[in-house]
N, CA, C and O of each residue as an XYZ file, in Angstrom:
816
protein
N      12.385    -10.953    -15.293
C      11.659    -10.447    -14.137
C      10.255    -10.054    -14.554
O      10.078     -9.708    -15.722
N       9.311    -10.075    -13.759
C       8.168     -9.814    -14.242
C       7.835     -8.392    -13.904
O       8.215     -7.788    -12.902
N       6.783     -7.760    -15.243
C       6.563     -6.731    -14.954
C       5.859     -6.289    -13.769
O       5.407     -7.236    -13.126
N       5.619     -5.125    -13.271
C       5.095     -4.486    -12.096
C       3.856     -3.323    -12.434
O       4.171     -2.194    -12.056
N       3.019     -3.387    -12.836
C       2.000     -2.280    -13.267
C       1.407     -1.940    -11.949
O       1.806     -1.051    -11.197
N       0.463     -2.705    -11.763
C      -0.781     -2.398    -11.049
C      -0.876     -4.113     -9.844
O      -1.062     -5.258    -10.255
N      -0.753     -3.845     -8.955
C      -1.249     -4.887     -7.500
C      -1.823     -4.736     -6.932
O      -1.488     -3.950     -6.046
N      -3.182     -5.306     -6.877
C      -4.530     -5.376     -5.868
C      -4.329     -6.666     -4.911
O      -4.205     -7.766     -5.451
N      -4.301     -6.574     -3.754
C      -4.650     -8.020     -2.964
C      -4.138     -7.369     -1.248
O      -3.557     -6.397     -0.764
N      -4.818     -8.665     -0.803
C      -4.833     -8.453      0.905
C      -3.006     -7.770      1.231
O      -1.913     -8.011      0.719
N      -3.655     -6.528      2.733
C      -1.975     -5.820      2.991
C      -1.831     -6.689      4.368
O      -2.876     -6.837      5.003
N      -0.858     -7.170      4.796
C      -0.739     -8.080      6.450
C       0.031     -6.899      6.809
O       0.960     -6.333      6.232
N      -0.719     -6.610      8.154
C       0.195     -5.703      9.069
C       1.370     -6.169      9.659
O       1.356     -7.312     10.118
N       2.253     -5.584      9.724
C       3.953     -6.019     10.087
C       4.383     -5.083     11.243
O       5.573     -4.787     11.361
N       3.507     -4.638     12.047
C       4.121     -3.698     12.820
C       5.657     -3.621     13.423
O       5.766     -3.152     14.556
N       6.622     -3.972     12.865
C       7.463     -4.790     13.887
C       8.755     -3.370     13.226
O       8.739     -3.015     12.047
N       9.741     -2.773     14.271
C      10.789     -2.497     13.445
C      12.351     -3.248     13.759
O      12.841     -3.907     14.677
N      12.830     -2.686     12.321
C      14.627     -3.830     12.811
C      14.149     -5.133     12.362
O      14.773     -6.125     12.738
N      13.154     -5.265     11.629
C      13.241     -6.723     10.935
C      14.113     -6.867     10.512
O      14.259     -6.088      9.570
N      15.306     -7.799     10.731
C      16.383     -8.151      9.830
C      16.046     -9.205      8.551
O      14.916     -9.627      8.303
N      17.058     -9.481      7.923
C      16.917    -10.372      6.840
C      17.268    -11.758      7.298
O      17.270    -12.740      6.555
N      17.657    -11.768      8.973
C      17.920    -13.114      9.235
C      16.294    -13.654      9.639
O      15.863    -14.807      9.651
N      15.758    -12.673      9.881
C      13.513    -12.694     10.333
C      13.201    -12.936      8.966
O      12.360    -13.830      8.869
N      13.581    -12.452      7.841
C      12.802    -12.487      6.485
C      13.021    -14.318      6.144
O      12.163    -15.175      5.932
N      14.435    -14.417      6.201
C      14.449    -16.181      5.895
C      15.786    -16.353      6.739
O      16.680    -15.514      6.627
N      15.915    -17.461      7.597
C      16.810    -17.845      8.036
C      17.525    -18.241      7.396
O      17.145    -18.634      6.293
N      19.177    -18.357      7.828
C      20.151    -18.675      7.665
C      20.480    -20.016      7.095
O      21.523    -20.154      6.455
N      19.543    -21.154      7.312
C      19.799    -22.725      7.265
C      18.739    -22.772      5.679
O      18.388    -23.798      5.096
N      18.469    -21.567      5.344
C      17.928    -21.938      4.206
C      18.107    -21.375      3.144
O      17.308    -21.441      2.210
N      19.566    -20.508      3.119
C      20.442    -20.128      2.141
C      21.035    -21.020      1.483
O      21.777    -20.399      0.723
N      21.190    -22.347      1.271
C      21.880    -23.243      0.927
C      21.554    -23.601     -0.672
O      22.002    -24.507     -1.375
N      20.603    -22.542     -0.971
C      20.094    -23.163     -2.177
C      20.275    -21.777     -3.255
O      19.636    -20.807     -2.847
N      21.061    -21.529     -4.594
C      20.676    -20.077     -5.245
C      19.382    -19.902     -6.078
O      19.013    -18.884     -6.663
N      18.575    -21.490     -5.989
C      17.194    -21.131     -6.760
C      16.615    -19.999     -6.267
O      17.095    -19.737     -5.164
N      15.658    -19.095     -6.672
C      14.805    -17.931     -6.121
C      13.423    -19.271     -6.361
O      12.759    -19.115     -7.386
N      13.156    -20.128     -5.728
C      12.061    -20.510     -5.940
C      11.622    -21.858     -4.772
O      12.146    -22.968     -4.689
N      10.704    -21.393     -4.115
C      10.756    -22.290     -2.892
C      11.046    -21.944     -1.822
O      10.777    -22.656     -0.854
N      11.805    -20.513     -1.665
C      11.984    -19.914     -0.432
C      11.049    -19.700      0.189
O      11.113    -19.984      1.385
N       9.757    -19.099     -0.360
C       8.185    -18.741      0.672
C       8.335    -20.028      1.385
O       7.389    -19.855      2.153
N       8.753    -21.067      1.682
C       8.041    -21.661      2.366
C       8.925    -21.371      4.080
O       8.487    -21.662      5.193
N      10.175    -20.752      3.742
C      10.804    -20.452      4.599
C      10.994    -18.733      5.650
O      11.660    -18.240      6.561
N       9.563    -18.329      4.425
C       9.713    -16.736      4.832
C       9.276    -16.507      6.318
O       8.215    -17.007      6.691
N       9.864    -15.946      6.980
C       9.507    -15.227      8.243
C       9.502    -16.684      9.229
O       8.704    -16.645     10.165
N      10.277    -17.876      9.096
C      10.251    -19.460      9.306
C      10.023    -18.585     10.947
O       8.946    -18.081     11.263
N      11.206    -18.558     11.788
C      10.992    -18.196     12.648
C       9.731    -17.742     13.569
O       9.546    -18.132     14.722
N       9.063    -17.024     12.990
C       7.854    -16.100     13.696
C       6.629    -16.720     13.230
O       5.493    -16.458     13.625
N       7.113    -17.929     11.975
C       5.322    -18.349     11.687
C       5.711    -19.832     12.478
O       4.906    -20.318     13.273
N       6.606    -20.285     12.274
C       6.603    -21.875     12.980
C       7.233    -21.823     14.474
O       8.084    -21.020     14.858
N       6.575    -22.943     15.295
C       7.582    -23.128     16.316
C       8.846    -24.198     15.903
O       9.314    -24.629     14.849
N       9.168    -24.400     17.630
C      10.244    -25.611     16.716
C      10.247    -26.905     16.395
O      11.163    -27.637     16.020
N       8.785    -27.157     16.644
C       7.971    -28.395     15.799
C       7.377    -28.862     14.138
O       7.072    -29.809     13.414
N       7.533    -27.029     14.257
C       6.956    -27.069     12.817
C       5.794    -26.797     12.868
O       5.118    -27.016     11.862
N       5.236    -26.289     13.927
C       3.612    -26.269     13.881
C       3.526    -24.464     13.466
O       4.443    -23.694     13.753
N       2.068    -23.971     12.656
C       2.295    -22.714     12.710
C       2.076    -22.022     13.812
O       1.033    -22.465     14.292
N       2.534    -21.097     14.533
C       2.021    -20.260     15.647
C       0.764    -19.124     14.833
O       0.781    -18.151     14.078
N      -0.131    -19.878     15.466
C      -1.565    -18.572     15.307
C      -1.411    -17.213     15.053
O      -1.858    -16.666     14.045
N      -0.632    -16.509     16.162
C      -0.499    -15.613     16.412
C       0.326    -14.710     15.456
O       0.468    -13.528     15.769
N       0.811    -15.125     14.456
C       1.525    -14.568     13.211
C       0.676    -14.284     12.481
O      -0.209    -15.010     12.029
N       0.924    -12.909     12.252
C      -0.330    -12.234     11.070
C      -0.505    -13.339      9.515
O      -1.440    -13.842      8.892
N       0.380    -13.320      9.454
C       0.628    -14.405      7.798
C       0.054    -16.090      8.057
O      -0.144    -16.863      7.120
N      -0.151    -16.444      9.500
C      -1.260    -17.735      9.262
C      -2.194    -17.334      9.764
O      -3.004    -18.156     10.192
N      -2.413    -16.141      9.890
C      -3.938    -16.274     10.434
C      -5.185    -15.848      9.081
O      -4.922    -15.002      8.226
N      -6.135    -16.395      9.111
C      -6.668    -16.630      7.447
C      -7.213    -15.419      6.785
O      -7.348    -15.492      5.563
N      -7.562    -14.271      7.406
C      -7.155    -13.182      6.943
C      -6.418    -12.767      5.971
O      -6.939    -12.484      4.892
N      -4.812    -12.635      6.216
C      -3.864    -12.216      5.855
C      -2.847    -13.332      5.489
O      -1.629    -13.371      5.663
N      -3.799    -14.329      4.868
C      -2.751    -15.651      4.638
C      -2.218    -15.730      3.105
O      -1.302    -16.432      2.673
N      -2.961    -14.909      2.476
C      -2.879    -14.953      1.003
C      -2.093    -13.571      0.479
O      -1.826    -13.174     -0.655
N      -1.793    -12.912      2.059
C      -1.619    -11.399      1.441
C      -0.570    -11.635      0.542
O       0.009    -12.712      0.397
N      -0.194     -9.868     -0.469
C       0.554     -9.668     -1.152
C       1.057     -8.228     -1.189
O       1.821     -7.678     -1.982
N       0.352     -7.723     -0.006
C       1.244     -6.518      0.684
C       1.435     -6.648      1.430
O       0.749     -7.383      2.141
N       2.888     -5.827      2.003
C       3.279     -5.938      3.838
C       3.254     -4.409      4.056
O       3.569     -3.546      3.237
N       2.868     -4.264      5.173
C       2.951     -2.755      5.686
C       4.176     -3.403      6.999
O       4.105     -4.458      7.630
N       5.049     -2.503      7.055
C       6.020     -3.039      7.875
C       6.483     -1.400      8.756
O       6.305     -0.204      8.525
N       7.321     -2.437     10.114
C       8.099     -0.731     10.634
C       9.444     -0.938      9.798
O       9.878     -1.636      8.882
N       9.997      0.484     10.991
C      11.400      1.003     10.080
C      12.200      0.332     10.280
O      12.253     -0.546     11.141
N      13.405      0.807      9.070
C      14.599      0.185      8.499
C      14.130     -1.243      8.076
O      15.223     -1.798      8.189
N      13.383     -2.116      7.717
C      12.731     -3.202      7.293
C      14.060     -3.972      6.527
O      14.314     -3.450      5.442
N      14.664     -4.747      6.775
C      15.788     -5.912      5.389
C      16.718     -5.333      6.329
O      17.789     -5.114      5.764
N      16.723     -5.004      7.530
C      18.319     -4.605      8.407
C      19.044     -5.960      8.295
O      18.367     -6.953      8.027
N      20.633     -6.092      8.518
C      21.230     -6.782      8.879
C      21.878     -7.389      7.960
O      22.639     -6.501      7.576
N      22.186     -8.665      7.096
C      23.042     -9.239      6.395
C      22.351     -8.689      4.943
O      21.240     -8.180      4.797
N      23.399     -8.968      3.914
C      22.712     -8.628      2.496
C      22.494     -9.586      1.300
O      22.775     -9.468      0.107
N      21.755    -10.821      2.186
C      21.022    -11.690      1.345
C      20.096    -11.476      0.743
O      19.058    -10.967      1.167
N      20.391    -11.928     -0.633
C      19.619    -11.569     -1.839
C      18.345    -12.266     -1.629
O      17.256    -11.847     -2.021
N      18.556    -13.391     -0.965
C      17.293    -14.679     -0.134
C      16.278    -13.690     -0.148
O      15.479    -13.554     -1.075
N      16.316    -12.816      1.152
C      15.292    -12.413      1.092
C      13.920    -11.443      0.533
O      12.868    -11.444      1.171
N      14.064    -10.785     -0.496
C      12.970    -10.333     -1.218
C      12.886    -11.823     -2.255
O      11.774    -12.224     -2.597
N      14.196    -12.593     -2.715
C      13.483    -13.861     -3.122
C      12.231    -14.900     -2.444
O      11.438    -15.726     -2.896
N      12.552    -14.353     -1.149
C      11.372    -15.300     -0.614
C      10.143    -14.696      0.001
O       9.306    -15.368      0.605
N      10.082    -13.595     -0.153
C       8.844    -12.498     -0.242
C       7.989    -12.781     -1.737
O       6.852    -13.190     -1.972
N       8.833    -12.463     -2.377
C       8.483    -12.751     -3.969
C       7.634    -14.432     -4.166
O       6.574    -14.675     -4.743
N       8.425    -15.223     -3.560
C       8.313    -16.966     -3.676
C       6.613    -17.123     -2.715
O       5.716    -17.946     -2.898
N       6.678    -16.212     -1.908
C       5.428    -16.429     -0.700
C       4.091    -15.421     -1.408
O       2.947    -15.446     -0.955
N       4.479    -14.657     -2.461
C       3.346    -13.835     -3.702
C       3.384    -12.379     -2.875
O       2.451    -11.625     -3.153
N       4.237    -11.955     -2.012
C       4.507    -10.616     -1.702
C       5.061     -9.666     -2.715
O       6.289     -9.756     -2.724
N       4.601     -8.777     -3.582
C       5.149     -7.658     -4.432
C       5.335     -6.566     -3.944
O       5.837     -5.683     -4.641
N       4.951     -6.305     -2.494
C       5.135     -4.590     -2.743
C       5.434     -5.186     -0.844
O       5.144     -6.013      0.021
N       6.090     -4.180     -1.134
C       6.571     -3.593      0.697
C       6.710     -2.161      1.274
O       7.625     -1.354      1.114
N       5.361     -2.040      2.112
C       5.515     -0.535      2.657
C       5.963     -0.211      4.215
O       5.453     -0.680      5.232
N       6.940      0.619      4.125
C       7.640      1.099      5.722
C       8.121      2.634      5.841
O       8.245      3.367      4.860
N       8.367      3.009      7.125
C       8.973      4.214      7.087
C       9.910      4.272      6.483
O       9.923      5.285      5.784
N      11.225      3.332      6.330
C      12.498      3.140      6.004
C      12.859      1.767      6.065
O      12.548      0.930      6.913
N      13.659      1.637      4.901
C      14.279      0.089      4.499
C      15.839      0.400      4.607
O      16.492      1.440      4.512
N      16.240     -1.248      4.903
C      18.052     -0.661      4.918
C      18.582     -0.484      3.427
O      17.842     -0.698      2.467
N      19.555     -0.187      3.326
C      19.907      0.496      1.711
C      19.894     -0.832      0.848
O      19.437     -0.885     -0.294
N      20.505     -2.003      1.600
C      20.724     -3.125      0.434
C      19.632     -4.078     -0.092
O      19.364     -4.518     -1.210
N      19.049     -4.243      1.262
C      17.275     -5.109      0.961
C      16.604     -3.793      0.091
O      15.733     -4.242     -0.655
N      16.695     -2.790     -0.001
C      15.960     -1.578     -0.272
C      16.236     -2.238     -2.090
O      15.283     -2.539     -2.809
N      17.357     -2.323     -2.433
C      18.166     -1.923     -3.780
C      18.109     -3.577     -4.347
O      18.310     -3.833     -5.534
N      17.809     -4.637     -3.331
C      17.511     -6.197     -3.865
C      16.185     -6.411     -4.454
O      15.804     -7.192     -5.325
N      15.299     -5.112     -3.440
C      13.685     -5.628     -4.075
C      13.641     -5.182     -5.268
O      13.459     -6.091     -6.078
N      13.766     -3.768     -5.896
C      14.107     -3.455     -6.787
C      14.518     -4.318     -8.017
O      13.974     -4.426     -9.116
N      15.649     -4.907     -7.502
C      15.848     -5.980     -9.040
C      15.353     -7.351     -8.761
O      15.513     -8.342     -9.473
N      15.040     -7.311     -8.192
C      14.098     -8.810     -8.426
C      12.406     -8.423     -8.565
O      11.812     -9.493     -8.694
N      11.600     -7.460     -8.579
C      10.549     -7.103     -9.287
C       9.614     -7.207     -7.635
O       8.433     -7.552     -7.658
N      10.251     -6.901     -6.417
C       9.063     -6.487     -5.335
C       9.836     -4.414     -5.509
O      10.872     -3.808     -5.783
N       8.176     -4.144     -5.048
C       8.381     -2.402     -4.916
C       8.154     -2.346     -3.604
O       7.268     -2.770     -2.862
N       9.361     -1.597     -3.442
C       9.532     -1.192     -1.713
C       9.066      0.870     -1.529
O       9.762      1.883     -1.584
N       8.451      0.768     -1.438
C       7.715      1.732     -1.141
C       7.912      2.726      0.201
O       7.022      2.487      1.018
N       8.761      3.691      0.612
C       8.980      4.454      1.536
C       7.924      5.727      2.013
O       8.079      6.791      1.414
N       6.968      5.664      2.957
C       5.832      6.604      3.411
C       6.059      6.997      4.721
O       6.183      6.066      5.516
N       6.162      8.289      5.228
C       6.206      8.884      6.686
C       5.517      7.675      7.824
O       4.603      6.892      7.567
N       6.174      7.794      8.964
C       5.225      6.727      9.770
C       3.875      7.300      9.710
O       2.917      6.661      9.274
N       3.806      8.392     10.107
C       2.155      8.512     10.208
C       0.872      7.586      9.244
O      -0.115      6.911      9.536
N       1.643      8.071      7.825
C       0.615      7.356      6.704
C       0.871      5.349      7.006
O       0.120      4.384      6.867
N       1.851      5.459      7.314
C       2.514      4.136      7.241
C       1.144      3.453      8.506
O       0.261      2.635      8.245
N       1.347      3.968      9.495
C       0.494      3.735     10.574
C      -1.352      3.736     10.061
O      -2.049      2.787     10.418
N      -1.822      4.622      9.417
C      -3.515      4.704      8.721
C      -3.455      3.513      8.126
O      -4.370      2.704      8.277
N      -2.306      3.229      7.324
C      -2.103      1.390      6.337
C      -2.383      0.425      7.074
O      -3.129     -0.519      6.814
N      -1.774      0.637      8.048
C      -1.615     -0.642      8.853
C      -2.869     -0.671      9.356
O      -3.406     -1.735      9.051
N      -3.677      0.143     10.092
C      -4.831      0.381     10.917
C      -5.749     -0.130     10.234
O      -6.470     -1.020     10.684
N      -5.902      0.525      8.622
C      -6.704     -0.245      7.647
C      -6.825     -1.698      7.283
O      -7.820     -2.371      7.016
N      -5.600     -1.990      7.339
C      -5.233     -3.407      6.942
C      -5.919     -4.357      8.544
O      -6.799     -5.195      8.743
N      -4.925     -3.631      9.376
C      -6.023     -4.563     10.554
C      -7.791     -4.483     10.919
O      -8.544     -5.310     11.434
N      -8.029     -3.036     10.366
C      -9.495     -3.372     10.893
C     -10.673     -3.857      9.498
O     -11.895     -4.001      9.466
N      -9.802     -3.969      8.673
C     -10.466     -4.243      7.556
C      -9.765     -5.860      6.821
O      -9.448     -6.113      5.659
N      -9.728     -6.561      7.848
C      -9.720     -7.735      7.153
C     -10.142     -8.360      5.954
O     -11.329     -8.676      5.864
N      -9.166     -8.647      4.781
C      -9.752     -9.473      3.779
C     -10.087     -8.178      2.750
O     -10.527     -8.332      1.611
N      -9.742     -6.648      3.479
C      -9.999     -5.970      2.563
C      -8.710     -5.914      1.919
O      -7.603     -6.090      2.429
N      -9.100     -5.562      0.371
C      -7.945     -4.944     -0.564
C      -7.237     -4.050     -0.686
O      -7.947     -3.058     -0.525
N      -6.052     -3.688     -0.913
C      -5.613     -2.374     -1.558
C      -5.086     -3.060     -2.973
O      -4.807     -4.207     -3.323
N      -5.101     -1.461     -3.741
C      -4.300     -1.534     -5.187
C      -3.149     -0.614     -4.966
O      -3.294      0.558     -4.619
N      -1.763     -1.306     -5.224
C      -0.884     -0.472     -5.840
C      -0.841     -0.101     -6.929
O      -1.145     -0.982     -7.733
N      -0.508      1.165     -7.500
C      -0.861      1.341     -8.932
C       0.785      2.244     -9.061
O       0.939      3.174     -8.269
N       1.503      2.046     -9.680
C       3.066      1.898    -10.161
C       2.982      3.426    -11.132
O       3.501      4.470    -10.739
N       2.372      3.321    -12.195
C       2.125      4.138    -13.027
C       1.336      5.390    -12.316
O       2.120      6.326    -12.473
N       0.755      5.642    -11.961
C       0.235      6.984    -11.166
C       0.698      7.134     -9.690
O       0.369      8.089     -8.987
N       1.748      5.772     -9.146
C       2.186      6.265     -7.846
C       1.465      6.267     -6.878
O       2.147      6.737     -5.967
N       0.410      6.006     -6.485
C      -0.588      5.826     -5.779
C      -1.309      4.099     -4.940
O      -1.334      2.957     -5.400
N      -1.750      4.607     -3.714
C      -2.142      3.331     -2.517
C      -3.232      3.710     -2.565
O      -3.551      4.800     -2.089
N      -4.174      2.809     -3.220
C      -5.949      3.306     -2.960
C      -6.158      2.064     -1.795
O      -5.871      0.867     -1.828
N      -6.803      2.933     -0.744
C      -7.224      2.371      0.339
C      -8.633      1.392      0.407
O      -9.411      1.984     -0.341
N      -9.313      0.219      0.927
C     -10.264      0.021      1.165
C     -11.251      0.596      0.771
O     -12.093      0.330     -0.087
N     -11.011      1.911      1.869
C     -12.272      3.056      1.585
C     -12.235      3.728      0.237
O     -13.177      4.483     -0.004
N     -11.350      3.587     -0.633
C     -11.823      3.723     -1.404
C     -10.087      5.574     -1.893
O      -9.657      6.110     -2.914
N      -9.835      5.705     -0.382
C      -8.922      7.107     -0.366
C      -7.598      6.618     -1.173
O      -7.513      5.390     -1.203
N      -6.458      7.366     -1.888
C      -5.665      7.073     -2.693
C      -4.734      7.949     -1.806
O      -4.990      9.055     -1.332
N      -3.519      7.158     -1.679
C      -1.948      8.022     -0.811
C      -0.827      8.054     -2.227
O      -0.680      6.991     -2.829
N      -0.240      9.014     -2.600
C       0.786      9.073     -3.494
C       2.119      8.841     -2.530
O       2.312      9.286     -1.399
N       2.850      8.122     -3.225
C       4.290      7.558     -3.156
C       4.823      8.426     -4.330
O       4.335      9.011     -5.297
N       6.653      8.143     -3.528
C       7.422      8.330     -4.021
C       8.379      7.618     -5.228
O       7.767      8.458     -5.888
N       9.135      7.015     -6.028
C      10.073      6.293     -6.628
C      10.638      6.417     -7.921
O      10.088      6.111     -8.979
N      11.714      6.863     -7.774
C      12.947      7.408     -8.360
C      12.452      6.449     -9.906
O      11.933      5.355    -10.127
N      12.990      7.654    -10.764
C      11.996      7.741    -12.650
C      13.044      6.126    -12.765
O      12.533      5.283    -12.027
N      13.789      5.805    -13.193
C      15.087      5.132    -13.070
C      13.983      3.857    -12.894
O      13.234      3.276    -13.679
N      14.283      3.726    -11.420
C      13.291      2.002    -11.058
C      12.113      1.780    -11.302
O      11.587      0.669    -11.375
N      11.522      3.008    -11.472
C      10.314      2.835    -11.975
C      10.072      2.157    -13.109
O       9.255      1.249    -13.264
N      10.828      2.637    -13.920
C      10.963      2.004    -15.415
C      11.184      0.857    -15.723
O      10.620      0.156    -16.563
N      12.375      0.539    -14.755
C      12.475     -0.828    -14.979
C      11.874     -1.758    -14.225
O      12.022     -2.943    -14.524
N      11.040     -1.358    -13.041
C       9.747     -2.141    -12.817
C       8.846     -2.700    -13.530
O       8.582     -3.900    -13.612
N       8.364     -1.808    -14.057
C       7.447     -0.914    -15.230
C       7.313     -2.169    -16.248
O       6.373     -2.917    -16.514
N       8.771     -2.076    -16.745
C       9.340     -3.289    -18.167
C       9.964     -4.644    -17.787
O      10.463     -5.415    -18.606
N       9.891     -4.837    -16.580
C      10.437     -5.965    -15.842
C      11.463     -6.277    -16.307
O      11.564     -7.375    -16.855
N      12.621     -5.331    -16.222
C      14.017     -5.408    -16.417
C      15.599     -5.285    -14.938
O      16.288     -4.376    -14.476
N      15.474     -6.832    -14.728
C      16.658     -6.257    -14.112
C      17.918     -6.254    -14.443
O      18.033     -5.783    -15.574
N      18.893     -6.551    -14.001
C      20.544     -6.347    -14.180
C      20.660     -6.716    -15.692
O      20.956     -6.136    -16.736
N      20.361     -7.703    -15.379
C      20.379     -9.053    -17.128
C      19.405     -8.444    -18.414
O      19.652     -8.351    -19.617
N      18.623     -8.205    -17.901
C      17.503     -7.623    -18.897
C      17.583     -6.481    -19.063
O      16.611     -6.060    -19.692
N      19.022     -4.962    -18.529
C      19.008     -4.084    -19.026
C      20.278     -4.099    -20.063
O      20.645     -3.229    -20.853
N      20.734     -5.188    -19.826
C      22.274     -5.634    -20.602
C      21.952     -6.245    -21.891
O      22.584     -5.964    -22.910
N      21.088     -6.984    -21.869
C      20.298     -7.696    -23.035
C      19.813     -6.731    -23.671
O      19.307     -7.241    -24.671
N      19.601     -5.237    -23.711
C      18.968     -4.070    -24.230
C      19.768     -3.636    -25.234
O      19.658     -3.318    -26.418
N      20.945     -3.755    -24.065
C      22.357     -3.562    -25.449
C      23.164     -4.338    -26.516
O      24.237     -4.170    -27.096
N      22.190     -5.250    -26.521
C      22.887     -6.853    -27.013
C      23.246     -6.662    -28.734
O      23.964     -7.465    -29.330
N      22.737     -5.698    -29.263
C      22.757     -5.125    -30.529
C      24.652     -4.559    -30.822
O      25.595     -4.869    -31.550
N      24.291     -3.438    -29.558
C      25.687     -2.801    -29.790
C      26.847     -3.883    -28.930
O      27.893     -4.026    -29.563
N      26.797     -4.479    -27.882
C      27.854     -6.020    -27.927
C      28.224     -6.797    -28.571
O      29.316     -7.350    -28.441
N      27.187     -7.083    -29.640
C      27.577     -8.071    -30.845
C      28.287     -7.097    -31.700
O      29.422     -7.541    -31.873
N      28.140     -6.008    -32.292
C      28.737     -4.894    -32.947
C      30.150     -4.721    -32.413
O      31.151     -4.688    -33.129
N      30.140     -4.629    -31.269
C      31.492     -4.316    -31.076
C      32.661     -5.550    -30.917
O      33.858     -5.434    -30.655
N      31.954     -6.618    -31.143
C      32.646     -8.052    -30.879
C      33.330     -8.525    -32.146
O      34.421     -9.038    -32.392
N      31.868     -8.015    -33.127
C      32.470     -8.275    -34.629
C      33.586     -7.347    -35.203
O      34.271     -7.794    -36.122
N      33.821     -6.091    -34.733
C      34.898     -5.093    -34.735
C      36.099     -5.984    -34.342
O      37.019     -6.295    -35.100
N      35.968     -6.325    -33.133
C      37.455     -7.017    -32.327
C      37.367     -8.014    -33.148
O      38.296     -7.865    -33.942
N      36.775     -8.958    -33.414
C      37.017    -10.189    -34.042
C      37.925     -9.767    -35.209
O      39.070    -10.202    -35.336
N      37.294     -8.810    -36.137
C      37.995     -8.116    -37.177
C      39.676     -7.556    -37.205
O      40.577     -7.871    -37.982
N      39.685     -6.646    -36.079
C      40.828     -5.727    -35.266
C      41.699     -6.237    -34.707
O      42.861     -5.840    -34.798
N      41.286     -7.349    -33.919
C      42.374     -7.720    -33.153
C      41.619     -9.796    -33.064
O      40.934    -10.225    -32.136
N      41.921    -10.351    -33.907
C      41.523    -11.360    -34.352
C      42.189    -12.623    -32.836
O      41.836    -13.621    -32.207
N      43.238    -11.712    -32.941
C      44.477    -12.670    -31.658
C      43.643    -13.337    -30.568
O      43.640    -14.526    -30.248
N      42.915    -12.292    -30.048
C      41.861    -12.116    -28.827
C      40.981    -13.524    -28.421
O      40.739    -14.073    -27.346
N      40.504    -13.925    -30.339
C      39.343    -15.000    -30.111
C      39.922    -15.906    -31.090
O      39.404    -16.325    -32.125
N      41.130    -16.157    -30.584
C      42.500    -16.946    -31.099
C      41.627    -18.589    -30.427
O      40.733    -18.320    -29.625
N      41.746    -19.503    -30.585
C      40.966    -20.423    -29.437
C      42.499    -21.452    -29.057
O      42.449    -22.344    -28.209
């Protein structure tokens, strides 16, 4: 997984709440367990019609916010099924960070190990993001991981919250696999014990 320090780039406003994960990537494009190639299916629904053409009117084709790599979103954001798809295809479309009032617990706990930071802020602040992001087109923000902090356009900095735990392994771009591989010292240690102890085991 890749590490997570510091993210500067365009935020697309998401005003929307109850985004489910069937809005993040549809259903007909689970068929695949690569994590790679999904952006082209992110948010399929709301950016294409059913021609395939993009609809304008979607913050993410309009050229602004076409490159973004923040979302300011409404609440409970990843509601509904608990496909792993989707922060894969946030990730696949160059989205790292996701800010909302509230995420559902399982999209919340997917971005996490796949290396997007989901970021939880009161609506109010959540709402100044968004405002910024829309009236300041093409402007930047930086997430900064290590001091916890959203420096705005103008230049103003908002502190966030996120538990010491994920941070870290943001931090070191470690997920499930890569905190198991940490212990790979004491697994082999204890393998060569059994091999020793109980030989029967790795009998072939």
């Amino acid at each position: 997984m890749e590490k997570f320090t510091q993210l500067t780039g365009v935020a697309a406003p998401l005003p929307m709440v109850n985004v489910d994960t069937d809005m993040i990537i549809p259903a007909r494009y689970l068929k695949t367990i690569k994590r790679t190639g999904l952006g082209a299916g992110l948010f399929a629904s709301m950016r294409f019609d059913d021609e395939g053409r993009e609809r304008p009117d979607f913050v993410l084709n309009q050229p602004a916010w076409r490159n973004a790599k923040i979302l300011i979103a409404g609440e409970n954001f990843g509601c509904g099924s608990s496909r792993e798809h989707a922060p894969w295809a946030l990730l696949d479309y160059g989205i790292r960070c996701v800010i909302a009032p509230s995420f559902a617990d399982i999209f919340y706990n997917n971005c996490f190990k796949n290396g997007v930071l989901p970021i939880v802020l009161p609506q109010e602040q959540v709402d100044r993001l968004q405002q910024a992001a829309e009236n300041g087109a093409n402007a930047t923000f930086t997430i900064d991981l290590p001091s916890q902090t959203i420096e705005m356009p103008d230049g103003e900095r908002v502190a966030f919250e996120v538990e010491a735990f994920r941070k870290e392994c943001l931090l070191n771009g470690w997920d499930d696999i890569g905190l198991t591989l940490r212990q790979a010292g004491d697994i082999d240690d204890y393998e060569q014990r059994q091999r020793t102890g109980q030989p029967w085991l790795w009998a072939s």
